[in-house]
Backbone as JSON, one array per atom type, in Angstrom:
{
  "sequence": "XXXXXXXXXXXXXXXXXXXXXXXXXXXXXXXXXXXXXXXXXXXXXXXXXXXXXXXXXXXXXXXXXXXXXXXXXXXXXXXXXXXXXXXXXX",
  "N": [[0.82, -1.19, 0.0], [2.09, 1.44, 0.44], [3.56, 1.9, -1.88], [1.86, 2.45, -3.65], [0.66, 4.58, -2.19], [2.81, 6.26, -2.32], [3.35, 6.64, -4.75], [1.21, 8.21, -5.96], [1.4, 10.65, -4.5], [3.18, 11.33, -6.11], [2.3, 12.37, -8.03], [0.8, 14.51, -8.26], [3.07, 16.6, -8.25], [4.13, 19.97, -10.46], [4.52, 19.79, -13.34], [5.82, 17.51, -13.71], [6.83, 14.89, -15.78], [6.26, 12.19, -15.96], [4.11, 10.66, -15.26], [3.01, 8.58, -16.63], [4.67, 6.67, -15.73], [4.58, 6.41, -13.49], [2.26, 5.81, -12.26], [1.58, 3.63, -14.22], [3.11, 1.98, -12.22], [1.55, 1.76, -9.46], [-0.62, 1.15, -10.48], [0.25, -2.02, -11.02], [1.39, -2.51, -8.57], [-0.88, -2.44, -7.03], [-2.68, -4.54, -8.2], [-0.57, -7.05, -7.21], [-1.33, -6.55, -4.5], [-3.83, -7.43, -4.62], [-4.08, -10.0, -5.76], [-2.87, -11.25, -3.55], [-4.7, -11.24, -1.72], [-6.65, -12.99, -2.49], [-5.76, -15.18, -2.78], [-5.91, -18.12, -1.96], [-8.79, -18.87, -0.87], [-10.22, -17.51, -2.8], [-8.69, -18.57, -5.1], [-9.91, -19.53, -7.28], [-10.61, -17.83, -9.09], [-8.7, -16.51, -9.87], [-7.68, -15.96, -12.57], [-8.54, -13.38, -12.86], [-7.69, -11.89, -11.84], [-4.85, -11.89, -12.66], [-5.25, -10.92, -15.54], [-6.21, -8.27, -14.67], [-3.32, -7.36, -13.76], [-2.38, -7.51, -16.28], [-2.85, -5.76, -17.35], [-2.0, -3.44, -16.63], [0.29, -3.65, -16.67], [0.11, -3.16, -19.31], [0.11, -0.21, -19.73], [2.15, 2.32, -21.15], [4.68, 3.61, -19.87], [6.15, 5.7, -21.38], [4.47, 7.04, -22.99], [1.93, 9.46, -23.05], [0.69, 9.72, -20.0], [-2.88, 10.81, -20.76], [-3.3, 10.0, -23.07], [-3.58, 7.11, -22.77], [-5.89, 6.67, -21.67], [-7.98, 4.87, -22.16], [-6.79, 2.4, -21.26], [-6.41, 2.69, -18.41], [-9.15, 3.61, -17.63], [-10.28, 0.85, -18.08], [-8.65, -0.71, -16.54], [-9.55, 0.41, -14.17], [-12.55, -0.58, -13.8], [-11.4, -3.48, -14.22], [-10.42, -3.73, -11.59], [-12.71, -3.1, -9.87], [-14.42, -5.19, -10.57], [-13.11, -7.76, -10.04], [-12.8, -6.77, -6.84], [-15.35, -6.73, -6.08], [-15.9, -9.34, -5.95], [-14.4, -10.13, -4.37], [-15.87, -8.91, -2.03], [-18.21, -10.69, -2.38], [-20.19, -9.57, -4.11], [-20.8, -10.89, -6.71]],
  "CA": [[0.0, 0.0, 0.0], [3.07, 2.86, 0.74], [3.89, 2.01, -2.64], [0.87, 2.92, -3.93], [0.49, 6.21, -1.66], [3.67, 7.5, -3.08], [3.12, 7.13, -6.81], [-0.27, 9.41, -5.82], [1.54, 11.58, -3.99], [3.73, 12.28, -7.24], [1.12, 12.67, -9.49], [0.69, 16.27, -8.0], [4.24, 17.64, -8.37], [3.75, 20.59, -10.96], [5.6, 19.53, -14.38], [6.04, 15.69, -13.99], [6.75, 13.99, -16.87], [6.56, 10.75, -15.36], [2.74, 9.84, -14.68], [2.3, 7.2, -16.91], [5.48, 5.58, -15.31], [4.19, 6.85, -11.49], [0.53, 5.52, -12.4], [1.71, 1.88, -13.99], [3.54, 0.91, -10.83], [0.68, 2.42, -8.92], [-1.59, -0.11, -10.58], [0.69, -2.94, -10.53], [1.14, -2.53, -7.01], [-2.39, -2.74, -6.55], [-2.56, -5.76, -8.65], [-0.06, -7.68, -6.82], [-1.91, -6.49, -3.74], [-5.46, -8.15, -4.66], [-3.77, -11.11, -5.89], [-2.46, -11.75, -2.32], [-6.19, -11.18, -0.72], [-7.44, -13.6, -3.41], [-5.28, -16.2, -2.26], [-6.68, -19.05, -1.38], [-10.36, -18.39, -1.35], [-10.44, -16.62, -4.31], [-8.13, -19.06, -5.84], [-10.78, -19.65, -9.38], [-10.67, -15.92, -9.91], [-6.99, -15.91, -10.29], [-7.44, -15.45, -13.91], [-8.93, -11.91, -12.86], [-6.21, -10.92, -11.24], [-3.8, -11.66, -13.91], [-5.54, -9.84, -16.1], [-6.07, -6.95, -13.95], [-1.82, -6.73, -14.03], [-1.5, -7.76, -17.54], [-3.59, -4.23, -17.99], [-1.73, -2.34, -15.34], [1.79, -3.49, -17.58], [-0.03, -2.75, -20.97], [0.52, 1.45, -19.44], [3.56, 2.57, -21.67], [5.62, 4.9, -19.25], [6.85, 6.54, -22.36], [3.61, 7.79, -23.55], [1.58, 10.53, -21.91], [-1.29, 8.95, -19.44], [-3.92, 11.18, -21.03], [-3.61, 9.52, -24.09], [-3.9, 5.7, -22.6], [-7.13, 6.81, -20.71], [-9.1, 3.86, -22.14], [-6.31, 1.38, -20.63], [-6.73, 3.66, -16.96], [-10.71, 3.18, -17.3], [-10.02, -0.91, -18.23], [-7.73, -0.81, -15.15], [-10.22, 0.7, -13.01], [-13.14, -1.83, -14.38], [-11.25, -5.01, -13.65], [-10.42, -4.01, -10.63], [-14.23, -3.39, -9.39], [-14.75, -6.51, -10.74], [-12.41, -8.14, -8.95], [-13.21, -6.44, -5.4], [-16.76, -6.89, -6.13], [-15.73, -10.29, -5.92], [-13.83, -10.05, -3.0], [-16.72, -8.92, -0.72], [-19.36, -11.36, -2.64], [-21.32, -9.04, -4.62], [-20.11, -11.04, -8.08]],
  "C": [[0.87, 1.26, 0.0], [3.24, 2.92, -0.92], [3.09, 2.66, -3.91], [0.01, 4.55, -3.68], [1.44, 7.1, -2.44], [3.58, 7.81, -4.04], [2.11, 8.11, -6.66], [0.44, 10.46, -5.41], [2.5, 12.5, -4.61], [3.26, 12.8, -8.2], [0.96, 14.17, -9.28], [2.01, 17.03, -8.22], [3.97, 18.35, -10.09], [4.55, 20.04, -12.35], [6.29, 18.02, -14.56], [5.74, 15.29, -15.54], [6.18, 12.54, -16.76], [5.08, 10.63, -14.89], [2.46, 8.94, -15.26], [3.14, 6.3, -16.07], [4.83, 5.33, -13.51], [2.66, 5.42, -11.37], [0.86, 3.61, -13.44], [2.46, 1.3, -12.51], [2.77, 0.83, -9.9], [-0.14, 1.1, -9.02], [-0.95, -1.49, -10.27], [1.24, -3.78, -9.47], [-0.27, -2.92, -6.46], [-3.3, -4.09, -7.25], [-2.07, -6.81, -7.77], [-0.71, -7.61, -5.19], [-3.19, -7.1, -3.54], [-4.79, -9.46, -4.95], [-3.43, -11.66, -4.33], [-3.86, -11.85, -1.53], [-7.07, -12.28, -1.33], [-6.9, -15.0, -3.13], [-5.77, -17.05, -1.56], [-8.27, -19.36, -1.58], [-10.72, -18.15, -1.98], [-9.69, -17.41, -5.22], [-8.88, -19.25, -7.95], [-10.61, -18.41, -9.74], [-9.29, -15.5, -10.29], [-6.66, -15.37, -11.15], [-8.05, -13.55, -13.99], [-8.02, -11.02, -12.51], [-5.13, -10.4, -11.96], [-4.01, -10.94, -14.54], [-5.8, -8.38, -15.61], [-4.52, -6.34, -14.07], [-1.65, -6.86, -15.04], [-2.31, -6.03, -17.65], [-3.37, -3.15, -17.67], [0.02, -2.29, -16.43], [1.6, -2.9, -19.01], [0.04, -0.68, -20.79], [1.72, 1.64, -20.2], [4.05, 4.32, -21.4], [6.27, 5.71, -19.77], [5.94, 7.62, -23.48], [2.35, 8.36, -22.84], [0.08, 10.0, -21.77], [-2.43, 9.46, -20.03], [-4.3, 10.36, -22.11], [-3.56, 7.78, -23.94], [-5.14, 5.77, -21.59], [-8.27, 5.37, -20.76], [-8.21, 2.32, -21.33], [-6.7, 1.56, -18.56], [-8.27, 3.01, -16.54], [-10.81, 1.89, -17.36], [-9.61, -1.21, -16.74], [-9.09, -1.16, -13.71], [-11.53, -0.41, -12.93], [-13.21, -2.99, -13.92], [-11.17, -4.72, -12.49], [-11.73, -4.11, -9.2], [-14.47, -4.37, -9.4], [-14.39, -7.79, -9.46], [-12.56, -7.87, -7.45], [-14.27, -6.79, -4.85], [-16.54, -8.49, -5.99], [-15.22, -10.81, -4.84], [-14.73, -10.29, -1.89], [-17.99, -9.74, -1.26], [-20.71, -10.89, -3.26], [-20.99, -10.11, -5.94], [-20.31, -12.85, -7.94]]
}
């Protein structure tokens, strides 16, 4: 989770280049974080998970986050999915 606070907490510095790179580790942190809560119990959904990080790596830290917005909104998506799954709405 720290790892996750900080990438947010760079996203605000004035002139960053660096948000797609800040904002994929961000997600893939938070990937690798549901996968661990999914463990066990959640084991059949695994394949949600994966895909949740394969979509968090498809971010290319070399091209400017505004313009991968529909990967961002995908991101955000699976990972509802996935949570929603977590607490048994799904």
């Amino acid at each position: 989770m720290g790892v996750i606070l900080e990438q947010a907490g760079q996203l605000d510095t004035p002139g960053a280049t660096t948000h797609a790179d800040l904002v994929r580790a961000a997600f893939i942190a938070a990937a690798e974080a549901m996968a661990t809560l999914h463990e066990g119990r959640y084991q059949e959904r695994s394949s949600q998970v994966s895909s949740l990080r394969q979509t968090a790596e498809t971010l290319n830290p070399e091209t400017p986050l505004l313009q991968q917005r529909d990967v961002v909104t995908r991101f955000f998506n699976e990972a509802s999915t996935v949570l929603q799954t977590r607490i048994g709405r799904t």
